[in-house]
C-alpha positions as CSV (number, residue, x, y, z in Angstrom):
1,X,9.8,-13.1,-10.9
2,X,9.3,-16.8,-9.1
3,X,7.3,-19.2,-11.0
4,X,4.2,-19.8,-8.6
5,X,0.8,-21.2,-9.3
6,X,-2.0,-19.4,-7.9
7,X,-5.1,-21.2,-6.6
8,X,-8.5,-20.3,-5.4
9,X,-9.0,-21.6,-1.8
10,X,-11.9,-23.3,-0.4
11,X,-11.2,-26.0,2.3
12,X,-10.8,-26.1,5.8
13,X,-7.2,-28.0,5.5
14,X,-6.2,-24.9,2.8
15,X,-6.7,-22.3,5.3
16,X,-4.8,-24.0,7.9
17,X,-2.0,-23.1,5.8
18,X,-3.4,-19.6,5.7
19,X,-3.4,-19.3,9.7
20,X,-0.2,-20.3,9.4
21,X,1.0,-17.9,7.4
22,X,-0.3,-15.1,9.1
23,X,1.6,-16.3,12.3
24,X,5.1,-16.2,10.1
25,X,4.4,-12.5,8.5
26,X,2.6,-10.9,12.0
27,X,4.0,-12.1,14.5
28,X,3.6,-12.0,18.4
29,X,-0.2,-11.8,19.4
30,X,-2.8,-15.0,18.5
31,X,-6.1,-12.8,18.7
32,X,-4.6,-10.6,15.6
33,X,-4.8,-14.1,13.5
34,X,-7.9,-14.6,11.1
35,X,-9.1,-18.0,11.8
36,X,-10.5,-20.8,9.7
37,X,-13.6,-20.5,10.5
38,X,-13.5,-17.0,9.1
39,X,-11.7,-17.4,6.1
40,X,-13.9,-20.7,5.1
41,X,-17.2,-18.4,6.0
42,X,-16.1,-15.6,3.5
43,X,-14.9,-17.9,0.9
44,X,-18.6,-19.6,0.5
45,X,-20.2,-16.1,0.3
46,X,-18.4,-14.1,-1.8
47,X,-15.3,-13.5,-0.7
48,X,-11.8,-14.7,-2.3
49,X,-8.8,-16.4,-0.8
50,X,-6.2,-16.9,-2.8
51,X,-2.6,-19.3,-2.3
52,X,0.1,-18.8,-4.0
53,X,2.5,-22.1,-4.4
54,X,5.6,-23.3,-4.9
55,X,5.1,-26.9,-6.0
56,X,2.8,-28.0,-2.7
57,X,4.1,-25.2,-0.4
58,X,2.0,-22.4,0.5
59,X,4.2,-19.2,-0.2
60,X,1.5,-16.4,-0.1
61,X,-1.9,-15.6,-0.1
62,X,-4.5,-13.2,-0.4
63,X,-7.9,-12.9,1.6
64,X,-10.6,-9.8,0.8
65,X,-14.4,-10.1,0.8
66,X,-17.2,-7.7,-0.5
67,X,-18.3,-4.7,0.6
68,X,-20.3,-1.3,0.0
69,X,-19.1,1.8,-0.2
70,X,-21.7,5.4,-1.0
71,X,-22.5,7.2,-4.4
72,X,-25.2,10.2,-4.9
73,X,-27.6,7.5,-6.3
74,X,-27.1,4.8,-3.0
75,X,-24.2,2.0,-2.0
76,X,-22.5,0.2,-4.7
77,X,-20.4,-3.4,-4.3
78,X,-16.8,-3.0,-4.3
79,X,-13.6,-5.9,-2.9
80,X,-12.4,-4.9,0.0
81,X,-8.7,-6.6,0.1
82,X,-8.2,-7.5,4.0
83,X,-4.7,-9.6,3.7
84,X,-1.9,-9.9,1.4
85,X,1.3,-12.0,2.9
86,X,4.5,-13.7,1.5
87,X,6.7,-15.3,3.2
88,X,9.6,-12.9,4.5
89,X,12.4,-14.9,2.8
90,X,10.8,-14.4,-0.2
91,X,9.7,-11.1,-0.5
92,X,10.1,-8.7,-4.0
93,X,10.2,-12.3,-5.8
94,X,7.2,-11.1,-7.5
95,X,4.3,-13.5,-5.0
96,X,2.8,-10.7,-4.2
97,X,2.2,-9.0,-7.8
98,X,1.0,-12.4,-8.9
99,X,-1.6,-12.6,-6.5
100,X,-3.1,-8.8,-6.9
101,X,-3.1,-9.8,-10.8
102,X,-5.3,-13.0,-9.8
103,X,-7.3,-11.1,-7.4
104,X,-7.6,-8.0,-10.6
105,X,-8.9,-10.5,-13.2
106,X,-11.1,-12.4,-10.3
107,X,-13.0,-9.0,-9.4
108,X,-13.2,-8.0,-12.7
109,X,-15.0,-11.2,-14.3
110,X,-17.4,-10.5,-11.3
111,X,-18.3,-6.9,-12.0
112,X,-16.7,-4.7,-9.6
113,X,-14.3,-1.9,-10.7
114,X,-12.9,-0.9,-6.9
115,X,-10.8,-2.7,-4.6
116,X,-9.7,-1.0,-1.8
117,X,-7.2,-2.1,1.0
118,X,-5.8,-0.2,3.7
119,X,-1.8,0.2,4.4
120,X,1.0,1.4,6.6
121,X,1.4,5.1,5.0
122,X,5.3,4.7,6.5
123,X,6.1,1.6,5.5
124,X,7.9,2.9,1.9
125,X,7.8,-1.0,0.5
126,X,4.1,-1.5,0.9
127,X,3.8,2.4,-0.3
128,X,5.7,1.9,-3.3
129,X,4.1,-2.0,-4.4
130,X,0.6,-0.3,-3.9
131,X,0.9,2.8,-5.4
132,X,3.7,2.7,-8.0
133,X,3.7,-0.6,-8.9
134,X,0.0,-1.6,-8.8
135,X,-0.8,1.7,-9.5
136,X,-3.6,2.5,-6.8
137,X,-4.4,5.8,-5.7
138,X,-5.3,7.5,-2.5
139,X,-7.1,10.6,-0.6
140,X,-8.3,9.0,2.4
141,X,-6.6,8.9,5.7
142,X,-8.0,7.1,8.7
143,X,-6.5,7.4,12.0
144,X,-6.4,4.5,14.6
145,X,-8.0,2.8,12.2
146,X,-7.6,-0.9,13.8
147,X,-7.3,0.7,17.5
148,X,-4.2,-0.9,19.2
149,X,-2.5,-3.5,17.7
150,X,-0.4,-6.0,19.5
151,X,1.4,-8.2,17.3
152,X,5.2,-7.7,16.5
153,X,5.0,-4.9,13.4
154,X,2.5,-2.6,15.0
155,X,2.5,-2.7,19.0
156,X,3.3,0.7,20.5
157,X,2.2,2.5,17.2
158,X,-0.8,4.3,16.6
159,X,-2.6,2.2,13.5
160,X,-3.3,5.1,10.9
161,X,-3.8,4.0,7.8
162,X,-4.0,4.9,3.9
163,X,-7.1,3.4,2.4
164,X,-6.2,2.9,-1.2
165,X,-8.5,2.7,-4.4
166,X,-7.8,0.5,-6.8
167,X,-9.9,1.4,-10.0
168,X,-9.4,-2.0,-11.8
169,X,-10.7,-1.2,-15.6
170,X,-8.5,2.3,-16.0
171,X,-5.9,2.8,-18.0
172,X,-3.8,3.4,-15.4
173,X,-3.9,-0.3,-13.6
174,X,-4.0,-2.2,-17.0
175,X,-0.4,0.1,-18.2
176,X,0.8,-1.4,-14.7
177,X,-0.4,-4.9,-14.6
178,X,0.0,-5.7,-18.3
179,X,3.4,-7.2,-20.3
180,X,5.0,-4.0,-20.8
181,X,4.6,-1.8,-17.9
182,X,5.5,1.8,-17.8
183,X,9.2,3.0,-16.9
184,X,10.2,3.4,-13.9
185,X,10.4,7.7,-12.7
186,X,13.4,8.6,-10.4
187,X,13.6,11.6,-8.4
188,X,15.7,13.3,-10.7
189,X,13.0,13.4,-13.4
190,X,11.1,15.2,-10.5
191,X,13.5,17.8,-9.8
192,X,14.5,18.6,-13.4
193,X,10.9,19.9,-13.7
194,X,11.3,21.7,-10.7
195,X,8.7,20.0,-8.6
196,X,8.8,21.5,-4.8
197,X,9.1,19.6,-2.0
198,X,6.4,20.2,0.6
199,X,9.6,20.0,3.5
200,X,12.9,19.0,3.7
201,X,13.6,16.0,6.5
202,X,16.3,16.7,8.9
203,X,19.2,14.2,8.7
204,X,21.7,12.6,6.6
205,X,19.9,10.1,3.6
206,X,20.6,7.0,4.7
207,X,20.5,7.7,8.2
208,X,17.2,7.7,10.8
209,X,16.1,11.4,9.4
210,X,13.7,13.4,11.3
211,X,10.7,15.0,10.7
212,X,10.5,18.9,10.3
213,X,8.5,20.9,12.9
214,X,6.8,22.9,10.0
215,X,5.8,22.3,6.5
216,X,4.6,24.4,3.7
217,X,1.2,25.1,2.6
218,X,0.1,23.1,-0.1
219,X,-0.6,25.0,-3.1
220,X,1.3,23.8,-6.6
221,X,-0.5,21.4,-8.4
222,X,2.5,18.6,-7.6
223,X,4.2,18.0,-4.8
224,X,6.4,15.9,-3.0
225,X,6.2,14.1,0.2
226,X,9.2,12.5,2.0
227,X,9.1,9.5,4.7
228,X,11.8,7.3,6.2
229,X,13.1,4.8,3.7
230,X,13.2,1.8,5.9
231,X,10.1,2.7,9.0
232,X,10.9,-0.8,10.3
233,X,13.9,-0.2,11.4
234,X,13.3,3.2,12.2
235,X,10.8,1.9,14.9
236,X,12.9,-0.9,16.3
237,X,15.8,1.3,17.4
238,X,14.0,4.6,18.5
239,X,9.8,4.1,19.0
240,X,9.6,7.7,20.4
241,X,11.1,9.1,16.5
242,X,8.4,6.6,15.1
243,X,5.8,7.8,16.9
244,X,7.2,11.6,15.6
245,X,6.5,10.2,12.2
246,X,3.4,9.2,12.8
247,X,2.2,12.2,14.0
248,X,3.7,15.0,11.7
249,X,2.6,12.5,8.2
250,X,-0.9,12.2,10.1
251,X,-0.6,16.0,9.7
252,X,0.4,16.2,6.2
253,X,-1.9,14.1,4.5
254,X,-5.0,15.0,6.0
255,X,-4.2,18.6,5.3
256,X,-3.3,18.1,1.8
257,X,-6.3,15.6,1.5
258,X,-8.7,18.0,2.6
259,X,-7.4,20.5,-0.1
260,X,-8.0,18.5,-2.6
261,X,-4.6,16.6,-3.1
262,X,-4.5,12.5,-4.0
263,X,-1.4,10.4,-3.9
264,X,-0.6,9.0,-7.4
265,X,2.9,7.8,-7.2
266,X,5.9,6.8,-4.9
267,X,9.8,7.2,-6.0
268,X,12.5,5.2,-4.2
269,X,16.0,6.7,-4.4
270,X,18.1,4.1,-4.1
271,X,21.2,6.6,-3.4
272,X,19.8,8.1,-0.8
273,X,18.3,5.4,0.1
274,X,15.1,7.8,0.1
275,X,11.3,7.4,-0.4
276,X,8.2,10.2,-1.2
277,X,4.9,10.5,-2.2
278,X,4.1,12.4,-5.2
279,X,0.8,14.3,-4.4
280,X,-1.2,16.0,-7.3
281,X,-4.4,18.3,-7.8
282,X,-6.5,17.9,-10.6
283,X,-5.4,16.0,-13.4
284,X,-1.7,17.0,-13.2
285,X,1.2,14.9,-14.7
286,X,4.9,15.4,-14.6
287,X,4.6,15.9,-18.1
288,X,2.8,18.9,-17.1
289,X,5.9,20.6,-16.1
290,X,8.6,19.2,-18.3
291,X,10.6,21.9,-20.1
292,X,10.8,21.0,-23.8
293,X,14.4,21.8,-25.3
């Protein structure tokens, strides 16, 4: 991991480096840009920025605010995390861990125990940082969620998103965030308990696979999801396959969301290379289903 130093943010001449950033990591439309203004407002009312620095260069940051969300017994304060960014060139250095670890023990000392932040379901990097590595959970889909977005990433794609819960005092986060984090799961660990596959993409691994036309009924207590290792890409060279993506994975999770399903971890199969969501019911784990010799 880079050595950074992590800062709270509070000045209008900090954020400028914020704006900038934003321009670097989403590019191609101004009115998609969070301005100073902003930022500075949230910061003085409860909200967090954060930078992340190499010496006096801004590398990263992180912006979220507060917000409410519903329990039987009324609205309760959670963080809602709007932005994380790194610069491109320095992406799985570890910036971006460091600054959800800041913004973890940040929300903590002020008495919340739910962040939530919305991602890309397709984009298999920001699935498998959020989910795997951070160790957020999700069972809430939200279609078009931003409307239609023009910069660079997103334009031509309908903005669905996963809005992911981040439960900051479990178990499960601390394991993730602490010195000695679990080990890594592999798809082969998967299939030696015989955990089914809700459909099989069409397509070599590796290549621009397509989704199926059909797939099963969820109904075991695990399952496991499949999306396109590398969506960017995907998306750049054919928008209308992308756009089949987004429609058939809209599909998928909201059915198995509705039944009861939550997404608790993401594999990457770096032979393949290939990427899926491991969906469970109840309190399921793969130990669950783990033949003992």
């Amino acid at each position: 991991m880079m050595a950074v130093n992590i800062r709270i943010l509070e000045t209008p001449e900090e954020m400028v480096d914020v704006e900038e950033l934003q321009r670097i990591v989403w590019p191609g439309s101004e009115t998609e840009v969070v301005p100073i203004h902003m930022l500075i407002t949230a910061a003085h009312n409860g909200g967090l920025v954060l930078g992340a620095f190499d010496g006096e260069k801004m590398v990263g940051f992180a912006f979220g605010f507060p917000g409410l969300y519903e329990v039987p017994d009324g609205p309760r304060l959670k963080h809602c995390s709007h932005m994380l960014a790194v610069l491109p060139e320095l992406r799985d250095s570890g910036i971006g861990f460091a600054l959800k670890r800041a913004q973890w023990q940040i929300v903590r000392k002020q008495g919340l125990d739910r962040i939530t932040w919305t991602y890309d379901p397709l984009q298999s990097r920001n699935a498998y940082f959020n989910i795997a590595r951070l160790g957020a959970v999700c069972n809430t889909y939200l279609r078009e969620v931003y409307g239609e977005m023009r910069d660079g990433l997103n334009v031509g794609l309908a903005s669905d998103r996963f809005q992911v819960d981040w439960w900051v005092n479990t178990q499960r986060v601390e394991r993730r965030l602490g010195n000695r984090p679990r080990g890594e799961l592999g798809i082969g660990d998967y299939d030696s308990a015989h955990i089914p596959y809700l459909y099989r993409v069409a397509g070599r691994p590796g290549t621009f696979v397509r989704p199926p036309e059909h797939f099963a009924s969820p109904g075991e207590t695990m399952l496991l999801a499949e999306i396109p290792s590398n969506f960017p890409a995907l998306r750049e060279a054919d928008l209308a396959l992308a756009i089949a993506w987004r429609a058939f994975t809209r599909q998928v999770f909201e059915t198995c969301f509705a039944a009861g399903y939550l997404v608790t971890d993401v594999l990457y199969d770096k032979s393949g290379p290939r990427s899926f969501y491991v969906l469970t019911h109840g309190q399921a784990t793969l130990g669950d289903f783990t033949v003992q010799k």
